[in-house]
N, C-alpha and C positions, 0 to 999 in steps of 0.2 A: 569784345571789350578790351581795350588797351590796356597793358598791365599798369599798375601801380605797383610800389614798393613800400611797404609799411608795418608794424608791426608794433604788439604792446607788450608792456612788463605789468602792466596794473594786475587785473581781477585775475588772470594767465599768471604774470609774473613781474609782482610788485617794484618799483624800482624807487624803495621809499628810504632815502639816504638823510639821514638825521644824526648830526656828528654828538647830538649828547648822549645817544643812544652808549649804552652798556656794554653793549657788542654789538658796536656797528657790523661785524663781518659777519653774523646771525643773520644770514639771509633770508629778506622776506619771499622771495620766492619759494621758501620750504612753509611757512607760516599757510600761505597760501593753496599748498597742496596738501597739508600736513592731514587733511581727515580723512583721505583716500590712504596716506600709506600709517595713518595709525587711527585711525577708525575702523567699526565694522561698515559692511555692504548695506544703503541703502535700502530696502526693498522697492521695488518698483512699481507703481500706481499698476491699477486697472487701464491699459490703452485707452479706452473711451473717457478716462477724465484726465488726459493729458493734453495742453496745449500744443498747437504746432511746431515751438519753439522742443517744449519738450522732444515730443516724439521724434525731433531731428535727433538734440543733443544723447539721445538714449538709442537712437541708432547707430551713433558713432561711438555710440561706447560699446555696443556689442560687437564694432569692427577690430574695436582696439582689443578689445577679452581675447577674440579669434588672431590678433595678431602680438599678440604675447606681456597685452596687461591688464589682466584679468582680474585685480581687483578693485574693484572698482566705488564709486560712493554720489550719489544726486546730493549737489548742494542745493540747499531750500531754505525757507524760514527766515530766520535774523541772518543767517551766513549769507543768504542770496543778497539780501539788502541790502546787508552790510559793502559788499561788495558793488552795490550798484552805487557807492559814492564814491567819488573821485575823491583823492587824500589830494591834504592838503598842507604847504608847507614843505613839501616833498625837499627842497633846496635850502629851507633855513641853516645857516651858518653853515653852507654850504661854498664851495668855489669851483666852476666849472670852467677848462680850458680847453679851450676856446670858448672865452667869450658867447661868442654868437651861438654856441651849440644849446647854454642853458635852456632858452624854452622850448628849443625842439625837443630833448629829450625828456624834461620835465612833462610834456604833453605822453612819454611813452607810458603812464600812468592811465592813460585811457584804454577801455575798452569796451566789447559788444554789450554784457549786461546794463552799462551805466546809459542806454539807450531804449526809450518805450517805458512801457508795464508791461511788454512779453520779453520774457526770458528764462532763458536755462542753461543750466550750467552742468556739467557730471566730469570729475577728478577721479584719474586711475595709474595707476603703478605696475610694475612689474615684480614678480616673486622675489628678489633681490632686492625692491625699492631702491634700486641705483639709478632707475630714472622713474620720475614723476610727470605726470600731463597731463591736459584738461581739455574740453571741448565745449565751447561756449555758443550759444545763437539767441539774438533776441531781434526784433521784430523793428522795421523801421518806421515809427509808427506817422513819421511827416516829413517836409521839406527840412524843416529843423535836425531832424535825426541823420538827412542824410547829407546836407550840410560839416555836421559834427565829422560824419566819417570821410566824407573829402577833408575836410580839415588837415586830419589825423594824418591822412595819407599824405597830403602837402608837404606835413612836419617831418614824417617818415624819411621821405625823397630827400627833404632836406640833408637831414644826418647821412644817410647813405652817398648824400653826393660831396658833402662839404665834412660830416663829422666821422668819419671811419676811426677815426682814436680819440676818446676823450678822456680826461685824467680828472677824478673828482677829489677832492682838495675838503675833509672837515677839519675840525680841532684835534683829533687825534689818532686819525686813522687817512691813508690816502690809497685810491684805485685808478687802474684803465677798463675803459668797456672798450671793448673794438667791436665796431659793425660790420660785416658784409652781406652782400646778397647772396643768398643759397642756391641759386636759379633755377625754382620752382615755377615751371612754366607752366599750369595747372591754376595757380593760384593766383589771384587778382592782387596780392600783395605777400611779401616773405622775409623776411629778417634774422640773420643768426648774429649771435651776439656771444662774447666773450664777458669775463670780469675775473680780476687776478688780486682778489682780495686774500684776506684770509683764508676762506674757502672759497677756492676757484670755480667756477660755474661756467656749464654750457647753454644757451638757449638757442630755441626752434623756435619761431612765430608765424604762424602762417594767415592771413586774413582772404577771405571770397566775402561774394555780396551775390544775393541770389535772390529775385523777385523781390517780396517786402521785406526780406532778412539778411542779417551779416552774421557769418560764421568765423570763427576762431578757434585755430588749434594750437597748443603752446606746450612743450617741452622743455625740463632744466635736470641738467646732468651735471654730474663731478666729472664725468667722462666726455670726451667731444663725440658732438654729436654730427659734425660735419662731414658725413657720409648719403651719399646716392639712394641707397637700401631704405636708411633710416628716413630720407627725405618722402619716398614711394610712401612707407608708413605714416605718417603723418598726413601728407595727400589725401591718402586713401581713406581716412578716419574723417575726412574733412568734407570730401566729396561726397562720402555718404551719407551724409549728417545734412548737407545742402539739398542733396534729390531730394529729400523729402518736405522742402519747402516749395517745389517748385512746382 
């Protein structure tokens, strides 16, 4: 499969910029992991009444335990749903420079759950909670679904080949995301991204597609996470989570 380049901020890591917000520099990428590093653990179904999306996302989390984030939490219920809509609005009174970048990265608001009726999702952290991740796989349930995810990857490409810096512009607050490619040759798409708001963030997005499912793994650190090691980690959370669709 030829690579693509692509990656999200959504259900992974929100990139939901609303300048009336309070604290705009309150990032929702912590909102979004926040039950893994301040919640307790899940407990885990009985295997036999987990779906296949499940039993991926739950095998990449026992990669991640073993590879040093071991606390972990399955999002389910109102959280999984919640997550399965796309936000909307994302750019109101909003201003993105370049121009032509807005709806590409407006679309980074997408991702694997908001795809099908299968899906799973499991959020995990490290002892420290200095970095947060999640591993996501739902089920491509038509032509329509995978559609969606060529889309995604289009708009991806796009920002990666036209938008490497962009400067978001609200009423009272302004940012850069800068984008590059990680060069995760493993992964059918990868994205790491910057943001030097108030609180500066690092993110990892890695997206595969594997038989009738698309997987996602996504990390956001205080600390950069633009390292080789960490990359292998991520990978490897991802590909294990994918064999098990296959």
């Amino acid at each position: 499969m030829a690579k693509k380049f692509t990656a999200v901020l959504a259900a992974g890591l929100l990139l939901t910029l609303s300048a009336c917000a309070a604290e705009p520099a309150d990032m929702p990428q912590d909102e979004t992991h926040k039950i893994a590093s301040e919640g307790s653990p899940t407990p885990t179904p009985e295997v036999q009444n987990l779906s296949t999306a499940e039993v991926a996302a739950t095998a990449g989390a026992v990669i991640a335990a073993k590879l040093g984030f071991p606390n972990s939490a399955k999002i389910q219920g109102e959280d999984l749903a919640a997550l399965a809509e796309k936000p909307t609005d994302t750019l109101k009174d909003i201003v993105v420079l370049p121009g032509n970048c807005a709806a590409p990265v407006d679309d980074l608001n997408w991702s694997p759950v908001q795809l099908g009726t299968e899906a799973a999702r499991t959020d995990f952290t490290n002892e420290s909670q200095n970095i947060t991740g999640s591993i996501e796989v739902a089920k491509l349930e038509n032509d329509k679904d995978r559609q969606a995810l060529q889309g995604h990857f289009a708009n991806v490409s796009t920002i990666l080949a036209d938008c490497q810096s962009v400067k978001i512009n609200g009423l009272d607050y302004s940012e850069t995301l800068k984008f590059s490619d990680p060069k995760v040759e493993s992964a059918d798409s990868a994205l790491y991204y910057t943001r030097n708001g108030k609180y500066p963030q690092d993110s990892l997005v890695l997206i595969t597609a594997a038989g009738d499912y698309a997987g996602m793994v996504s990390f956001v650190s205080s600390t950069p996470l633009d390292d080789k090691t960490f990359n292998q980690v991520a990978t490897s959370i991802l590909d294990t989570a994918m064999t098990q669709v296959q």
